[in-house]
C-alpha positions as CSV (number, residue, x, y, z in Angstrom):
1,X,-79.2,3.8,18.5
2,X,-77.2,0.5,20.0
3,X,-73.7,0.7,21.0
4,X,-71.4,-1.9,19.9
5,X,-68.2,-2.5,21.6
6,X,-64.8,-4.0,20.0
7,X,-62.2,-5.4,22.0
8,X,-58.9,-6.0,20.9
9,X,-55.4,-7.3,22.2
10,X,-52.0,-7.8,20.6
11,X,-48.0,-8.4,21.4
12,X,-47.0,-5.0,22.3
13,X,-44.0,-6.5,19.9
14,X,-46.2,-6.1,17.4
15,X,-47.2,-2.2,17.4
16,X,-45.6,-0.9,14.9
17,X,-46.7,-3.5,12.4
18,X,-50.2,-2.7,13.7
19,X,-49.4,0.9,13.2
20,X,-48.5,0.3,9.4
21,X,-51.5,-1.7,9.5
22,X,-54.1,1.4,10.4
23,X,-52.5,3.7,7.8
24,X,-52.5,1.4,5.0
25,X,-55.1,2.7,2.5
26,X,-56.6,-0.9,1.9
27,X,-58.3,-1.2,4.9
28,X,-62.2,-1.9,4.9
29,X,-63.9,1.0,5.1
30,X,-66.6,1.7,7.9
31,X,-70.6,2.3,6.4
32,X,-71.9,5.8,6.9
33,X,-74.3,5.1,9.5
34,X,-71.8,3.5,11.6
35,X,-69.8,6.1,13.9
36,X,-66.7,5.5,16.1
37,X,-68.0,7.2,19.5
38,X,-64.6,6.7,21.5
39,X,-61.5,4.5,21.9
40,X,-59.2,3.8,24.5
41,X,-56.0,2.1,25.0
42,X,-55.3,0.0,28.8
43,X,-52.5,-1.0,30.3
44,X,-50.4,-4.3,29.3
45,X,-52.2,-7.4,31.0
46,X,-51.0,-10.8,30.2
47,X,-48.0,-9.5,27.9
48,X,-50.6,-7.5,25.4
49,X,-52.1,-4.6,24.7
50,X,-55.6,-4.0,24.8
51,X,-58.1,-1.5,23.5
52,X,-61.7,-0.5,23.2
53,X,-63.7,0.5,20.6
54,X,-67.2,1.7,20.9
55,X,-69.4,2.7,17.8
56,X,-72.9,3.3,17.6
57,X,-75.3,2.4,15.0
58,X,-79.3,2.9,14.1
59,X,-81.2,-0.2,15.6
60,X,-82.4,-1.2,11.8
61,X,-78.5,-1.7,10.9
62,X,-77.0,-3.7,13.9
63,X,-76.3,-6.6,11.9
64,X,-74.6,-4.5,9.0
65,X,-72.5,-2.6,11.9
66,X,-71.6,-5.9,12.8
67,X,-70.2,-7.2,9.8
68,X,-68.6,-3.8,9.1
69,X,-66.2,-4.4,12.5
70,X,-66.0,-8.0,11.7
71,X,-64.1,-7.0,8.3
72,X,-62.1,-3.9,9.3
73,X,-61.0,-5.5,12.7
74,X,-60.3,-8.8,10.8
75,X,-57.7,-7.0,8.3
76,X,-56.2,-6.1,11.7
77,X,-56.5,-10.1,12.6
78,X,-53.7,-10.8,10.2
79,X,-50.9,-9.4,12.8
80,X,-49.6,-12.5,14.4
81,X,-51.0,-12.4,17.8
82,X,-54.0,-9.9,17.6
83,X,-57.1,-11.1,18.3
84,X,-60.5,-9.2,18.9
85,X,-64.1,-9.8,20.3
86,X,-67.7,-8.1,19.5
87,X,-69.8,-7.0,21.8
88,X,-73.5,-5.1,22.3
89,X,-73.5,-2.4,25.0
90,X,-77.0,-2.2,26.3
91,X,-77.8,0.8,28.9
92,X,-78.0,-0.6,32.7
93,X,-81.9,-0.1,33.0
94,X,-82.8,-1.4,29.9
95,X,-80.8,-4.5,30.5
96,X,-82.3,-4.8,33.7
97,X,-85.8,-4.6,32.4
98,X,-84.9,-6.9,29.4
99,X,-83.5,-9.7,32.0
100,X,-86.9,-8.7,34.3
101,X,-89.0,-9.9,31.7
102,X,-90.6,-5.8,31.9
């Protein structure tokens, strides 16, 4: 299974919009293989919010997974001000090994 972790920040001016946003019934939906394993809010740094989003996904649909948050996280894009990044979690000692050249 990889891990695949979104990061988001917006205006915390813009919440409620945001809000409106996540219970609107349009949204992209996620695949069925692709599972929301925990999300977090931080504190306000630079005047936004920010929040993290990890999901995992079978290693044969990465790039699917991928394309799924791209879309759903995108719909969210459309708040002035929010803005999001993609990003593959890989355990410590695998990356190690993987960067090792083992």
């Amino acid at each position: 299974m990889v891990k695949i972790m979104m990061v988001a920040k917006f205006p915390p001016h813009k919440l409620n919009e945001l809000i409106k946003k996540n219970m609107s019934t349009d949204k992209p939906a996620y695949p069925d293989f692709l599972k929301k394993v925990e999300h977090w809010a931080a504190q306000v740094t630079d005047d936004k919010h920010k929040t993290y989003a990890v999901y995992e996904c079978p290693d044969d649909k990465v790039l699917e997974s991928m394309a799924a948050l791209t879309k759903r996280f995108s719909f969210y894009a459309s708040v002035e001000g929010y803005t999001f990044k993609i990003q593959i979690l890989w355990e410590a000692a695998a990356a190690i090994k993987y960067m090792l050249g083992k």
